[in-house]
N, CA, C and O atoms as a GROMACS GRO file, in nm:
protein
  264
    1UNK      N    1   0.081  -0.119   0.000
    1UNK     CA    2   0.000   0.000   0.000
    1UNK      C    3   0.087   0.126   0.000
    1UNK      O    4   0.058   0.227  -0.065
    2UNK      N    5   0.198   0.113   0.080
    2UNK     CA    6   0.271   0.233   0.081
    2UNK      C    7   0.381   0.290  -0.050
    2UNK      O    8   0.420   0.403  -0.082
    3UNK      N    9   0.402   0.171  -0.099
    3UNK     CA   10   0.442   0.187  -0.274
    3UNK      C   11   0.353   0.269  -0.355
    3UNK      O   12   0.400   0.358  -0.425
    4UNK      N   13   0.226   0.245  -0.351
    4UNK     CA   14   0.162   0.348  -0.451
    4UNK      C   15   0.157   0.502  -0.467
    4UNK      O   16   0.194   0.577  -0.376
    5UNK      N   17   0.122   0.534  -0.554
    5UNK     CA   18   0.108   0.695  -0.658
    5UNK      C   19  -0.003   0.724  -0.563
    5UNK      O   20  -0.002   0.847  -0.556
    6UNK      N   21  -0.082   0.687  -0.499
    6UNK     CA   22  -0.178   0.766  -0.411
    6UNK      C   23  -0.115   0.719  -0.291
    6UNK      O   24  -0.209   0.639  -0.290
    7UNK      N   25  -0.038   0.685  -0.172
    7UNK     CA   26   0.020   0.710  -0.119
    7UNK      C   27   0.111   0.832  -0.108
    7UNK      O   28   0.083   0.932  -0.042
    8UNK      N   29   0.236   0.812  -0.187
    8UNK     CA   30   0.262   0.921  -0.208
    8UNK      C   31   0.268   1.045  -0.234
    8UNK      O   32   0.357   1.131  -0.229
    9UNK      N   33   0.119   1.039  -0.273
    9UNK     CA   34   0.008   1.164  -0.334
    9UNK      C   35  -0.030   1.241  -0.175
    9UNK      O   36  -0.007   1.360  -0.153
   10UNK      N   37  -0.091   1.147  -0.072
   10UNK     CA   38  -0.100   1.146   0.024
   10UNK      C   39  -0.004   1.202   0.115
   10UNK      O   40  -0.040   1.295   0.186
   11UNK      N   41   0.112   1.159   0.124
   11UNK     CA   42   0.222   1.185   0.199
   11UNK      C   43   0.245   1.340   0.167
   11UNK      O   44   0.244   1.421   0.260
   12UNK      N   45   0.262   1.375   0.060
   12UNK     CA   46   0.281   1.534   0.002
   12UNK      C   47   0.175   1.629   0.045
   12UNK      O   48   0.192   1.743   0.088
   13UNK      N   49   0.052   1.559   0.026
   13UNK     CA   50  -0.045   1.666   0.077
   13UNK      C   51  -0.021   1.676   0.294
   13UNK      O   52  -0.016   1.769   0.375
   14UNK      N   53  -0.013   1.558   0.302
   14UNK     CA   54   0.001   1.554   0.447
   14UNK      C   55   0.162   1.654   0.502
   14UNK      O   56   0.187   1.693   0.616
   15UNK      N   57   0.244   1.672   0.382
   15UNK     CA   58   0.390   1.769   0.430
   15UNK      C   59   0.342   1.882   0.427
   15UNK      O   60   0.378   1.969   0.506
   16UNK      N   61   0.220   1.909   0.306
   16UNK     CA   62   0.217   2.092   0.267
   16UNK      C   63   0.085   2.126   0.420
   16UNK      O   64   0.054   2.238   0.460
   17UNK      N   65   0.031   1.986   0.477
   17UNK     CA   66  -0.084   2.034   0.602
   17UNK      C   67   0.016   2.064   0.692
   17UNK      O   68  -0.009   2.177   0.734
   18UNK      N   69   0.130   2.017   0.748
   18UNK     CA   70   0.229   2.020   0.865
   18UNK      C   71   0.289   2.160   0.808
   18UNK      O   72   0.302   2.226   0.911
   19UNK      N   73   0.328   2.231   0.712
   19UNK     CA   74   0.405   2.305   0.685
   19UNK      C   75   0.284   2.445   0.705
   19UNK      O   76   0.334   2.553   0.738
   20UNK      N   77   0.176   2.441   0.691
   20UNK     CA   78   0.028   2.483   0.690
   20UNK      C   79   0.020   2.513   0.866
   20UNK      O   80   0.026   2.619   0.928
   21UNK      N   81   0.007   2.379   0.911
   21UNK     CA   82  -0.016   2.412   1.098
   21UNK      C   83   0.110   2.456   1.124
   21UNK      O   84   0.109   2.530   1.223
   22UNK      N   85   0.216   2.443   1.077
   22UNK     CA   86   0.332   2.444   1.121
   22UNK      C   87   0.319   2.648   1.188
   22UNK      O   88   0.362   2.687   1.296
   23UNK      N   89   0.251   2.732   1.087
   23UNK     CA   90   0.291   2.884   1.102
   23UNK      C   91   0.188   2.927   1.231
   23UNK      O   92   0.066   2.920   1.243
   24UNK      N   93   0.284   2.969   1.310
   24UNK     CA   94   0.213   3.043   1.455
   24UNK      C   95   0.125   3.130   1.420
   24UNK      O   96   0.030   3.159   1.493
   25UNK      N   97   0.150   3.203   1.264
   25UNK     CA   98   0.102   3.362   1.279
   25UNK      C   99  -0.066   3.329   1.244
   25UNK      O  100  -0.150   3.418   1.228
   26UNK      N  101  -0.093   3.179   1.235
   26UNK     CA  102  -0.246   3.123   1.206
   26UNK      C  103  -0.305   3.128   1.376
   26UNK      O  104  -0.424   3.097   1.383
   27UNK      N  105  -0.245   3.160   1.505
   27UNK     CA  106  -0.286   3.088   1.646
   27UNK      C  107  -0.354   3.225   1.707
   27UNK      O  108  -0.270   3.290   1.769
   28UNK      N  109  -0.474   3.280   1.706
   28UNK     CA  110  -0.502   3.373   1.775
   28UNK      C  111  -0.539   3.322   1.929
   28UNK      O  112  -0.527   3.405   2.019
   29UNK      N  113  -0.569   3.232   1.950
   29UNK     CA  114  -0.625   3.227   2.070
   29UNK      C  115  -0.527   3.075   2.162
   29UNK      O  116  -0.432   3.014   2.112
   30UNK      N  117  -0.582   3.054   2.283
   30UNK     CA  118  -0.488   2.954   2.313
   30UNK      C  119  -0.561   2.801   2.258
   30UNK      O  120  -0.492   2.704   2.228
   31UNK      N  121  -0.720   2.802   2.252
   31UNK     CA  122  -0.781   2.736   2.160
   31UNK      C  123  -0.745   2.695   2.016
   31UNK      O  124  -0.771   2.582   1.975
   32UNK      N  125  -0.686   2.787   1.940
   32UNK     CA  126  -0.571   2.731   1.796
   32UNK      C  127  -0.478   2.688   1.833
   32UNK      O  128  -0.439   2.593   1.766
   33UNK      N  129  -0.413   2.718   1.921
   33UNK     CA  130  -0.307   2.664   1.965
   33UNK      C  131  -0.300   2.509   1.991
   33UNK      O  132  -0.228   2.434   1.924
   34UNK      N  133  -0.411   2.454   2.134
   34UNK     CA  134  -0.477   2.354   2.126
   34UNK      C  135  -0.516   2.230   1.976
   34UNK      O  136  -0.483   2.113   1.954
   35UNK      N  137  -0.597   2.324   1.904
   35UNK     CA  138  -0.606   2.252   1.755
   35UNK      C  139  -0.497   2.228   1.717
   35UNK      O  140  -0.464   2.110   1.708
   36UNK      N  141  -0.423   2.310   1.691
   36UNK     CA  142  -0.283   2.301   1.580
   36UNK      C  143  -0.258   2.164   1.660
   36UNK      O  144  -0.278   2.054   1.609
   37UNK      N  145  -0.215   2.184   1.786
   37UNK     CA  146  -0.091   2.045   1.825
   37UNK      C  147  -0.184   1.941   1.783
   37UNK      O  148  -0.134   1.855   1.710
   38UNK      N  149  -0.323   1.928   1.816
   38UNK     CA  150  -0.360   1.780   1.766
   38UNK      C  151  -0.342   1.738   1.627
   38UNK      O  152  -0.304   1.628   1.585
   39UNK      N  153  -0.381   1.855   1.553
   39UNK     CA  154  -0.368   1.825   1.382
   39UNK      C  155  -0.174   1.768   1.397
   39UNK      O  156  -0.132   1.654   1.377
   40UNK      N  157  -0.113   1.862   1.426
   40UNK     CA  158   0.001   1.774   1.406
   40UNK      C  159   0.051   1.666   1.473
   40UNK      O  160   0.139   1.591   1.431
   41UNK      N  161   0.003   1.660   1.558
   41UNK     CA  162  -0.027   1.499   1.605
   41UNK      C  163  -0.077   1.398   1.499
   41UNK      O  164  -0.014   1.319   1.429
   42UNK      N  165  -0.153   1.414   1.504
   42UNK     CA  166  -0.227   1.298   1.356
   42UNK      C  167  -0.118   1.271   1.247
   42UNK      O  168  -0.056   1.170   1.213
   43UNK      N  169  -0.120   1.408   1.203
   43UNK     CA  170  -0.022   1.450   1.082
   43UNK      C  171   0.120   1.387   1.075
   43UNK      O  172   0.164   1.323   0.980
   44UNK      N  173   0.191   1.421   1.204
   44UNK     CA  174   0.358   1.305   1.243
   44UNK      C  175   0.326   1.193   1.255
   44UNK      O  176   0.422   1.118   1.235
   45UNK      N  177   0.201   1.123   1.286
   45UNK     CA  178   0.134   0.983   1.325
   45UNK      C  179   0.169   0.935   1.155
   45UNK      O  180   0.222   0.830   1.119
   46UNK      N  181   0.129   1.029   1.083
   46UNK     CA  182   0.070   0.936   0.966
   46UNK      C  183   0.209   0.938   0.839
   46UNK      O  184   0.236   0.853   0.754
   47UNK      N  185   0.278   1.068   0.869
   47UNK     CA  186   0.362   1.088   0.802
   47UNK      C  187   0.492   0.965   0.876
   47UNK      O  188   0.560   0.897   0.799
   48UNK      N  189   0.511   0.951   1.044
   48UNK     CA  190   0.619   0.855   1.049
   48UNK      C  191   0.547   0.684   1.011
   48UNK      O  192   0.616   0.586   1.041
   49UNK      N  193   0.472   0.673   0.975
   49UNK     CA  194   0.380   0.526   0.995
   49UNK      C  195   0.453   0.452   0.882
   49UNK      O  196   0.446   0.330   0.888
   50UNK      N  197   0.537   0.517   0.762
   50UNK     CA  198   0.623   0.382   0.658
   50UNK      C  199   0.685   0.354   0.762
   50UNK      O  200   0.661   0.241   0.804
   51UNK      N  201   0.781   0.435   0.840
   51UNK     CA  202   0.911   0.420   0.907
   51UNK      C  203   0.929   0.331   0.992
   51UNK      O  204   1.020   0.256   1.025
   52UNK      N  205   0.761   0.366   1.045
   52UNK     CA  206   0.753   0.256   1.190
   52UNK      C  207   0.734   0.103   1.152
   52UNK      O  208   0.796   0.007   1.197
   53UNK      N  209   0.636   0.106   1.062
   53UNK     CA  210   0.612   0.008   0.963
   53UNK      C  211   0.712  -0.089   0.923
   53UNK      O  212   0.704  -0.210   0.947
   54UNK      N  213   0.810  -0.031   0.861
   54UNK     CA  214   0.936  -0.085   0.793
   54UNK      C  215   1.017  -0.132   0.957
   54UNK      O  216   1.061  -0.246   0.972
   55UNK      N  217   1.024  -0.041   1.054
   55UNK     CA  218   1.105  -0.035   1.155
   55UNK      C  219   1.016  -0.243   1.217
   55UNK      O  220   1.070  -0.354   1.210
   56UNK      N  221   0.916  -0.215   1.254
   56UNK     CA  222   0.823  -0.320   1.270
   56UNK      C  223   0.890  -0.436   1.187
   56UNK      O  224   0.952  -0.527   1.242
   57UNK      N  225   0.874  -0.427   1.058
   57UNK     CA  226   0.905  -0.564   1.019
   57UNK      C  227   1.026  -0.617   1.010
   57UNK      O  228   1.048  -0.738   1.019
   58UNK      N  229   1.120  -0.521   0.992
   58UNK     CA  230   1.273  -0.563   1.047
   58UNK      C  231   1.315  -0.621   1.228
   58UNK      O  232   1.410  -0.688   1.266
   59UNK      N  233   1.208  -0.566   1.299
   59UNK     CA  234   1.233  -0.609   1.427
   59UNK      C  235   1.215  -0.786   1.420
   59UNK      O  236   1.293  -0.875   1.454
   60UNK      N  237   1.056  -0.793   1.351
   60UNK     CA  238   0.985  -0.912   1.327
   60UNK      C  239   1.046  -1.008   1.219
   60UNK      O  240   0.986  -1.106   1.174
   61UNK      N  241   1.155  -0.973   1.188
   61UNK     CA  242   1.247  -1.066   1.082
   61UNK      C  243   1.356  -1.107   1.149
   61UNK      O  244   1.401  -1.221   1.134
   62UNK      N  245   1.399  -1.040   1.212
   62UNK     CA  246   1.539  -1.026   1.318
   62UNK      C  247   1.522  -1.137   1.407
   62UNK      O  248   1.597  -1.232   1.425
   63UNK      N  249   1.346  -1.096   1.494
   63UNK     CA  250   1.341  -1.202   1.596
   63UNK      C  251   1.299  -1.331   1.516
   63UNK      O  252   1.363  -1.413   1.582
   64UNK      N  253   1.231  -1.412   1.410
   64UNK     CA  254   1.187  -1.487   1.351
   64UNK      C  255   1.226  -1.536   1.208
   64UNK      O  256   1.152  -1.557   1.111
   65UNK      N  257   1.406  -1.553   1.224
   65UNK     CA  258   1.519  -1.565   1.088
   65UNK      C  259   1.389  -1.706   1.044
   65UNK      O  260   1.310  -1.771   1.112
   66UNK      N  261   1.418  -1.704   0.920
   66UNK     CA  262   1.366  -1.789   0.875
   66UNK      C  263   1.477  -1.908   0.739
   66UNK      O  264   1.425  -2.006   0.685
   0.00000   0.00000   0.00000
């Protein structure tokens, strides 16, 4: 799943949302502030998830040589 042209399609739109929450000068209240961190929460969730993924199955190969 993570090989595909809509993945990757995905991943790009998910850099230009982090680069998007990323600017303070969007936080009027301590309530945006609040929002922002969860959106980028989600957002690092989904953007590190090959890494962890990949990280995952190398653990699970390591412990289970075949």
């Amino acid at each position: 799943m993570m090989e595909t042209e809509g993945w990757h399609d995905l991943i790009e739109d998910f850099k230009i949302l982090e680069d998007s929450a990323s600017n303070i000068g969007n936080m009027h209240s301590e309530k945006d502030l609040w929002h922002t961190k969860g959106q980028l929460l989600i957002i690092n969730l989904i953007l590190s998830l090959h890494s962890a993924t990949n990280l995952a199955l190398e653990e699970s190969d390591d412990q289970n040589p075949t």
